[in-house]
Structure formats: structure tokens, C-alpha cells
C-alpha positions as CSV (number, residue, x, y, z in Angstrom):
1,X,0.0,0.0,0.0
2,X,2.9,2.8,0.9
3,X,4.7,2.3,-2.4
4,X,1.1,2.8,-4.2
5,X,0.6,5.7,-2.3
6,X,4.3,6.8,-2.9
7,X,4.2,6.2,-7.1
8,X,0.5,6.6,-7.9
9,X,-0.6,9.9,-6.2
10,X,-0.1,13.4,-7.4
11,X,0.9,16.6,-5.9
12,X,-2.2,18.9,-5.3
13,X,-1.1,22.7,-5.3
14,X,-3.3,25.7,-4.2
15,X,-4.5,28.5,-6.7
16,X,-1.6,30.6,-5.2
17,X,1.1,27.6,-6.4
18,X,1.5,26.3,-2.7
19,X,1.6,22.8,-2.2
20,X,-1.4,20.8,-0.8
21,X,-0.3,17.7,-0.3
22,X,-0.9,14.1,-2.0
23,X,-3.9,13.2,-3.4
24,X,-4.7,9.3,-4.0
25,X,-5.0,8.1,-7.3
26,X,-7.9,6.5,-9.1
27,X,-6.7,2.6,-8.9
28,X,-6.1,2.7,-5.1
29,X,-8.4,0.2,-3.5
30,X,-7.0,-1.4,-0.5
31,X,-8.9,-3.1,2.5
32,X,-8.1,-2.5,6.2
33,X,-7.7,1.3,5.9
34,X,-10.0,4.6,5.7
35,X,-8.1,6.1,2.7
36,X,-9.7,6.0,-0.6
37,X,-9.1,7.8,-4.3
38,X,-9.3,11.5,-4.0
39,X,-8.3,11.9,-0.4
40,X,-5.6,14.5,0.1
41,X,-2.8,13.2,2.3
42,X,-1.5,16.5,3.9
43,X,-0.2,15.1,7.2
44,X,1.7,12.1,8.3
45,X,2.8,11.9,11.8
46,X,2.7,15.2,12.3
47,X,5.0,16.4,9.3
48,X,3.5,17.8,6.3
49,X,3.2,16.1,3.1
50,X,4.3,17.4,-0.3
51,X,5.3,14.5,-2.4
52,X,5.8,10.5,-2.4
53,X,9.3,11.1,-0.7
54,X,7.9,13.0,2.1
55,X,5.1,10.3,2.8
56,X,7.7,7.5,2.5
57,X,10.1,9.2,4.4
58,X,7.2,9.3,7.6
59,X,6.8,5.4,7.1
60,X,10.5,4.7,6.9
61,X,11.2,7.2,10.7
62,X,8.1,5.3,12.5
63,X,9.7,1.8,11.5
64,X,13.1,3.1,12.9
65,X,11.3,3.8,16.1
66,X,9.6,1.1,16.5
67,X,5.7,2.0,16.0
68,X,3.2,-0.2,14.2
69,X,1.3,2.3,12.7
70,X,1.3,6.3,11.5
71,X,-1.1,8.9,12.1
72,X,-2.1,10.4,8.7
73,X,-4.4,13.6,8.3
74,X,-6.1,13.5,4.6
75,X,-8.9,15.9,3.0
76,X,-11.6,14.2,1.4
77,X,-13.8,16.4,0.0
78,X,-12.1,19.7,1.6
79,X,-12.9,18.4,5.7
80,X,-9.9,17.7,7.4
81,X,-9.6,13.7,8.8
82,X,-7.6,11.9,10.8
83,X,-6.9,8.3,11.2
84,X,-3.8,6.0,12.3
85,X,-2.4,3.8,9.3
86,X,-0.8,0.2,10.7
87,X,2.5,-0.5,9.0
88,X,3.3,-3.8,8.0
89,X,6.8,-4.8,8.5
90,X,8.5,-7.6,6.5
């Protein structure tokens, strides 16, 4: 699921050129998580989200440390959402 989210989604910009975050692209469709196409991923453990690297990046710190899952903030439909993401080490 990270990689998909890291390769597939596109950088959203504002109308004033500022980065958003990362939106979800069409094809994602995974079980056992709240995140669907078209959410905004703005947020990951509290650090903001402006491309794949950033998201991966936020995975690849709460592995170091030991957590099993991430907090990520999205926008779906322009309201602000939070929910924690488990991370599935292999």
C-alpha cells in the first residue's frame, strides 16, 4: 500500500502555487484502511506532506522507532480527517 501511495498519487497545489499535499489516485483500492481515491494526504505523523518522498520518508522514521502504525491527516472532500495507518513490516 505505501509504495502505491508513494508512485500513484499526485501533488495537489493551491490556486496561489502552494503545495497541498498528495492526493490518492484512481486505482487505489485497499482493504483494512480509511483512505480511498481522491483523499488528500496532507499530514503524516505530524509532518507535512508534499510528495511520495515525504510520505515514505514518515513510514521509513516510525519503522526506525519502532511504532506499528502512522497517524495520517487527509482531505476528502475539503474536511480535514484523521486516522492512524498500521505498517506492516516484513
Amino acid at each position: 500500500m505505501w509504495s502505491h501511495l508513494q508512485y500513484k498519487s499526485k501533488i495537489v497545489v493551491d490556486d496561489a502555487g502552494k503545495v497541498v499535499g498528495l492526493a490518492i489516485g484512481d486505482k487505489f483500492n485497499f482493504e483494512n484502511t480509511e483512505l480511498k481515491a481522491g483523499d488528500v494526504i496532507v499530514e503524516a505523523n505530524q509532518s507535512s506532506i508534499t510528495s511520495g518522498a515525504d510520505l515514505s520518508k514518515a513510514v521509513r522514521l516510525a519503522k526506525n522507532d519502532k511504532k506499528d502504525e502512522i497517524e495520517i491527516v487527509y482531505l476528502r472532500e475539503g474536511t480535514k480527517h484523521k486516522t492512524k495507518q498500521k505498517i506492516v513490516y516484513k
